[in-house]
C-alpha positions as CSV (number, residue, x, y, z in Angstrom):
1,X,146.8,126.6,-61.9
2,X,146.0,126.9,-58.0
3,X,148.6,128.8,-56.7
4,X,151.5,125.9,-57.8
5,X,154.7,125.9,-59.1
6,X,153.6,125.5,-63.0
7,X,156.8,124.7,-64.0
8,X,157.7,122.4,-61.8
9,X,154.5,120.1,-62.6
10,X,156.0,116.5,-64.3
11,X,155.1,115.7,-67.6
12,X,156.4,112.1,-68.0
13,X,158.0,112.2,-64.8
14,X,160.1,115.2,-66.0
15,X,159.2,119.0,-64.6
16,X,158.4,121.1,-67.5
17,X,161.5,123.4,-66.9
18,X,163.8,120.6,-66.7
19,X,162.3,119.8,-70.0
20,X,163.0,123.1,-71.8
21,X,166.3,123.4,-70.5
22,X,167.3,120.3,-71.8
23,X,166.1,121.3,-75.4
24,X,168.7,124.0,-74.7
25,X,171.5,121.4,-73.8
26,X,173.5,122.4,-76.6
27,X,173.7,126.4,-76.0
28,X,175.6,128.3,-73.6
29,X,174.5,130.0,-71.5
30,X,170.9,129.0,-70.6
31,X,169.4,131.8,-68.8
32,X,166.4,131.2,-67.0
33,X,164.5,134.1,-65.8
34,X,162.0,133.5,-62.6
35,X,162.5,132.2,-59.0
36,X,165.7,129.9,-58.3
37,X,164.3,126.3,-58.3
38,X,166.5,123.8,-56.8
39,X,167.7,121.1,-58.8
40,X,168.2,123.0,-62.3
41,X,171.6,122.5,-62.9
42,X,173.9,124.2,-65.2
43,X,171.4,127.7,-65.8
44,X,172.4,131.4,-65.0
45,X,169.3,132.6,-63.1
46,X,167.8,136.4,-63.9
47,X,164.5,138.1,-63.1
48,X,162.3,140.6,-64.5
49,X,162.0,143.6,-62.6
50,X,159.1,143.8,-60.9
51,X,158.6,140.4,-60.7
52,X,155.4,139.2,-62.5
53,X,155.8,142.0,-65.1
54,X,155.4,140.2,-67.9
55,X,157.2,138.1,-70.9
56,X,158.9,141.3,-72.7
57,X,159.9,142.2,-69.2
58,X,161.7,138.9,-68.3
59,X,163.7,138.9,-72.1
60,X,164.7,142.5,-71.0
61,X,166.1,140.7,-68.2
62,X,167.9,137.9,-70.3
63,X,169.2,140.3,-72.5
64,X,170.8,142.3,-69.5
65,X,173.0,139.4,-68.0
66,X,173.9,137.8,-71.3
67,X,177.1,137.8,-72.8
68,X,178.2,140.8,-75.0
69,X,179.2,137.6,-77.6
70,X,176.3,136.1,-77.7
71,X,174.8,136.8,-81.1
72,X,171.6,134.4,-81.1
73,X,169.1,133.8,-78.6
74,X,166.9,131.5,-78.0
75,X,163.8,132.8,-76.7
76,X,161.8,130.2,-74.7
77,X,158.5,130.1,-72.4
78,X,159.3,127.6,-69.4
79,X,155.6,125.8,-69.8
80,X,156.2,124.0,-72.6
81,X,155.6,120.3,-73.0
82,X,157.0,119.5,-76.5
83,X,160.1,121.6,-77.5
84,X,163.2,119.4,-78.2
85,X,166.8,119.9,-79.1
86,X,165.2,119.5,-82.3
87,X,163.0,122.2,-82.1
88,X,166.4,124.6,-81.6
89,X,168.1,122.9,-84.1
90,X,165.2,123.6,-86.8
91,X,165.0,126.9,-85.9
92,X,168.8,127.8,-85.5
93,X,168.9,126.5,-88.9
94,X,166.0,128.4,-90.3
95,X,167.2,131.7,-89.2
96,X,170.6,131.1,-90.6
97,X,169.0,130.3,-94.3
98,X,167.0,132.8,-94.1
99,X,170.0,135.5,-94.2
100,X,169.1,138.9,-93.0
101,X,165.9,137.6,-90.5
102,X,165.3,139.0,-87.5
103,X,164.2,135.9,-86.0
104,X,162.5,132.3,-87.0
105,X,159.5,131.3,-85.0
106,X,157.7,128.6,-84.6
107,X,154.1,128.3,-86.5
108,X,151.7,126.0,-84.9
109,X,148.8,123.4,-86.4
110,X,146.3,126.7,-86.7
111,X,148.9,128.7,-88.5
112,X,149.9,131.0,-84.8
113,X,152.9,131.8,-84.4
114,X,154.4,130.7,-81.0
115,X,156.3,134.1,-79.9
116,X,158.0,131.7,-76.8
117,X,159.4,129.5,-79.1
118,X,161.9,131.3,-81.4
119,X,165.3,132.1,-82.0
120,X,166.3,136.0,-82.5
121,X,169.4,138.2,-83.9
122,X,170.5,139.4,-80.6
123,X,170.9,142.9,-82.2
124,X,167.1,142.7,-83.6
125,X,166.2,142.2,-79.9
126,X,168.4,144.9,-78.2
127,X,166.8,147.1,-80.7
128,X,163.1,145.8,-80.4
129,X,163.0,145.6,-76.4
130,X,161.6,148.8,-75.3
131,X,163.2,150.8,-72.7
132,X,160.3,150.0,-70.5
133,X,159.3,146.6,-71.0
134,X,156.8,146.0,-68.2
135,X,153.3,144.6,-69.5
136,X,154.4,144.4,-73.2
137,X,153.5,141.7,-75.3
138,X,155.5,140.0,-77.4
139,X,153.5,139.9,-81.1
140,X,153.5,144.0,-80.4
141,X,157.4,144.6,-79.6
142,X,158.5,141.8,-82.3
143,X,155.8,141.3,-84.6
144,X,157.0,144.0,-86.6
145,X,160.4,142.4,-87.3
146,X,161.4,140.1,-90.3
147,X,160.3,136.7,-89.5
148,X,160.9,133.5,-90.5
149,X,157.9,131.1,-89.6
150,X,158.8,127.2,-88.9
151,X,156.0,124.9,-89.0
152,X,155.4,122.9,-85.6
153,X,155.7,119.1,-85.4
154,X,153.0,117.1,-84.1
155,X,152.9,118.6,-80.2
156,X,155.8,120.5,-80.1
157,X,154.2,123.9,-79.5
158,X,152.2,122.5,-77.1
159,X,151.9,124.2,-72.9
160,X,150.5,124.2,-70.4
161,X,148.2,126.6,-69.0
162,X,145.3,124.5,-67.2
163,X,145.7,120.7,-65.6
164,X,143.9,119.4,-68.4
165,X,146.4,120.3,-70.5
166,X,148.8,117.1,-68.9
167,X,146.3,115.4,-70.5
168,X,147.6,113.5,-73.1
C-alpha cells in the first residue's frame, strides 16, 4: 500500500484500527500488537518479536501479556473494514454452543475461512502456538484444531489489502 500506515487509512471517516477495536468494545483487555498509534485509547500495546514476523508471531505476542484469566480470545487482523460488535457476539456465542471447540471462525461468501477473525479457547491456542512462531501461518498452526465455522454477513469479512479495496 505505498509505504503507509494501512491501518490508519479512514474508511467512513473512521481508521480501520479504530474500527476493530471498537468491535472489541465489550472485551477486556484489547491487545493490539504493532507500533503504538496515537489516539487508540483504552488498548494494551504488544509486538511480535522481530517485528514484521508474521501473524502466528504477533498472537505469540498477545498470548504473552494477556491475563492468566483470560480464557477466550479474540483473534483479530487490524485491516478489516466490516467486523462489528456483532461479529464478536456471533462468534462468542458460537464457540460457547459448540461445547468442546477449539475455536469458531468466521466463513466468508466463497466458503474461506477468515483465520483473523475468530474467537479461540485460550488453552487450544497456548497449546497450538509453536515455540517458534516466526513466519507461520495461521491455517497450518490452527487448522488442525476443532472448529466451528460462522458464516459472514454481507461485508463483514471484508480488508483491505490494496486502495481499491476502499472502494465501496
Amino acid at each position: 500500500m505505498g509505504g503507509g500506515d494501512k491501518v490508519m487509512l479512514r474508511v467512513g471517516g473512521i481508521p480501520l484500527l479504530h474500527r476493530v477495536v471498537a468491535a472489541l468494545r465489550d472485551t477486556d483487555p484489547v491487545i493490539v500488537v504493532g507500533p503504538r498509534r496515537e489516539g487508540v485509547p483504552g488498548v494494551r500495546w504488544t509486538r511480535e518479536d522481530p517485528p514484521g514476523s508474521g501473524p502466528v508471531a504477533a498472537l505469540a505476542a498477545a498470548l504473552a501479556v494477556l491475563d492468566a484469566h483470560v480464557d477466550t480470545v479474540a483473534v483479530l487482523a487490524a485491516d478489516l473494514m466490516g467486523v462489528t460488535t456483532d461479529t464478536i457476539s456471533r462468534l462468542v456465542a458460537a464457540l460457547d454452543a459448540a461445547g468442546e471447540a477449539d475455536g469458531a471462525v468466521l466463513v466468508d461468501s466463497t466458503g474461506r475461512r477468515q483465520w483473523l477473525i475468530g474467537v479461540w479457547r485460550r488453552n487450544s491456542l497456548d497449546t497450538a502456538v509453536p515455540t517458534d512462531p516466526r513466519g507461520a501461518s495461521l491455517r497450518g498452526t490452527l487448522g488442525m484444531s476443532s472448529i466451528v465455522e460462522v458464516p459472514a454477513l454481507t461485508g463483514e469479512a471484508r480488508d483491505v489489502d490494496s486502495p481499491d479495496d476502499l472502494c465501496p
